[in-house]
Every structure is written in structure tokens, then in C-alpha cells.
N, C-alpha and C positions, 0 to 999 in steps of 0.2 A: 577813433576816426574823426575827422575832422573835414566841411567838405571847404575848397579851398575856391574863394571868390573870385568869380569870372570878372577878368581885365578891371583889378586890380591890383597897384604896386604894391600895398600897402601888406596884401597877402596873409599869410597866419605864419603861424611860427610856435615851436615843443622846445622844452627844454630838460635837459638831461642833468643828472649833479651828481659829479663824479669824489668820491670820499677820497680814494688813496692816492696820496701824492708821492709825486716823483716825473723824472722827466722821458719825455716820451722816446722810444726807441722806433717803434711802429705804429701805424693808426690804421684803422679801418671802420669806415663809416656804409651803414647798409640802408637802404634807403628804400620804399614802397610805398608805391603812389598810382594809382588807376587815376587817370587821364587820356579823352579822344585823341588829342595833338599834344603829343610832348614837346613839339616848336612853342606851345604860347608860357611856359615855367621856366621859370629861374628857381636854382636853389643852391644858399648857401648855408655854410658852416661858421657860427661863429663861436669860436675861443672865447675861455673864460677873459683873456687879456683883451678882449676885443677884436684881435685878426678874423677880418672876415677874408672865407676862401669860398671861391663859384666851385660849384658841384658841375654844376648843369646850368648852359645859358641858352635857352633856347635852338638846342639843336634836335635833328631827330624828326623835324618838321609834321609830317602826320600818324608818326608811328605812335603806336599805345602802349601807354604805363612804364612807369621807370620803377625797374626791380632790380635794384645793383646795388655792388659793393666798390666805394671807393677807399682806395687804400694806399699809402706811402710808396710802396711797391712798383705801383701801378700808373698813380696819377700825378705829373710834378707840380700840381698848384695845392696840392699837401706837404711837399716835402718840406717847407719852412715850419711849421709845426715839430720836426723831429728837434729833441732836446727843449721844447718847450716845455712849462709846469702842467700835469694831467688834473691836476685837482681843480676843482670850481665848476661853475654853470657854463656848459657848451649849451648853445641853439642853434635849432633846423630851421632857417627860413622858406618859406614857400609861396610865393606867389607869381599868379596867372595875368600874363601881360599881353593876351589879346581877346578879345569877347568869340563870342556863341560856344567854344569846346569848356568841356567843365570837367572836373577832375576830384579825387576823394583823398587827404593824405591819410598814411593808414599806419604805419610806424616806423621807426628808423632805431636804430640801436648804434653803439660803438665798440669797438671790441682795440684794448691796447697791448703792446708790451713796452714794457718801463721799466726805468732803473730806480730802485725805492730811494727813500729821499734819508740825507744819513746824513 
């Protein structure tokens, strides 16, 4: 757990290291975060290649805690990801971009289906 600095861009940030390569079919990224106002975070995803994709920009305004899965499926600011290489360091960005609400990040995980790399 990690608590994530009030209105700050700078934010905190986990990194995942994914061993088996191959290219991605599906993705799904799970995310849990207790925060007063989910309006004041951003959070993205960044690819071992450097693609950064927004999870969450500040929407949600005074609702609490983001406990979701985003997924290929589901969300089209993923879908460039499909057929990309799975292997190397993905990172969760997180940071709080208005003061007084304060929030805890708590874990995020990935979960793929991929074509093995041959």
C-alpha cells in the first residue's frame, strides 16, 4: 500500500515484470485504490514500449474508491495494446491532481491471453 500525494502530478507509481512473451490477444488490468473523490486521480498504464494509456482522468467527481477491471473488451483506449509484445516492465501511474481529498493505492494486478512467441 502506498498513500498517493495530495495535488500532486508527480504522483507515485508500481511496476509489474511480466516474464512470458508473446503477443497480446486480451488484457485486463484490475485496479484498487480507496480515495474521498475519484474526480482529483489520474491513472495510467504504461507499456513496457512506453505506450501510455489513461485508465481513469479524473472522472466520478465525488464518488469513492476505484475498484475495477479494465479490459480490451471493455475499454477502447486498450485496444492498441492488442498484438503488442507482453513481456517487460508495465507501470501503474497514480497521481492526485487537486488538494484536501487523499487516497491509499492498494494493488493492481494484470491478467493476459497471448499468443506464445515462436
Amino acid at each position: 500500500e502506498l498513500p498517493i500525494p495530495d495535488n500532486n502530478p508527480a504522483g507515485i507509481f508500481d511496476i509489474l515484470t511480466i516474464e512470458e512473451s508473446g503477443r497480446i490477444l486480451h488484457l485486463d488490468v484490475t485496479v484498487d485504490i480507496s480515495h474521498s473523490w475519484i474526480g482529483d486521480l489520474l491513472v495510467i498504464l504504461v507499456s513496457p514500449s512506453g505506450d501510455e494509456i489513461i485508465l481513469h482522468n479524473r472522472t466520478g467527481a465525488s464518488r469513492r474508491d476505484i475498484k475495477k477491471t479494465y479490459g480490451t473488451g471493455t475499454e477502447e483506449s486498450l485496444r492498441p495494446l492488442i498484438g503488442k509484445e507482453l513481456r517487460g516492465q508495465w507501470m501503474l501511474k497514480v497521481a492526485d491532481l487537486a488538494g484536501a481529498d487523499t487516497g491509499i493505492f492498494h494493488h493492481w494486478r494484470m491478467e493476459a491471453a497471448y499468443t506464445a512467441a515462436g
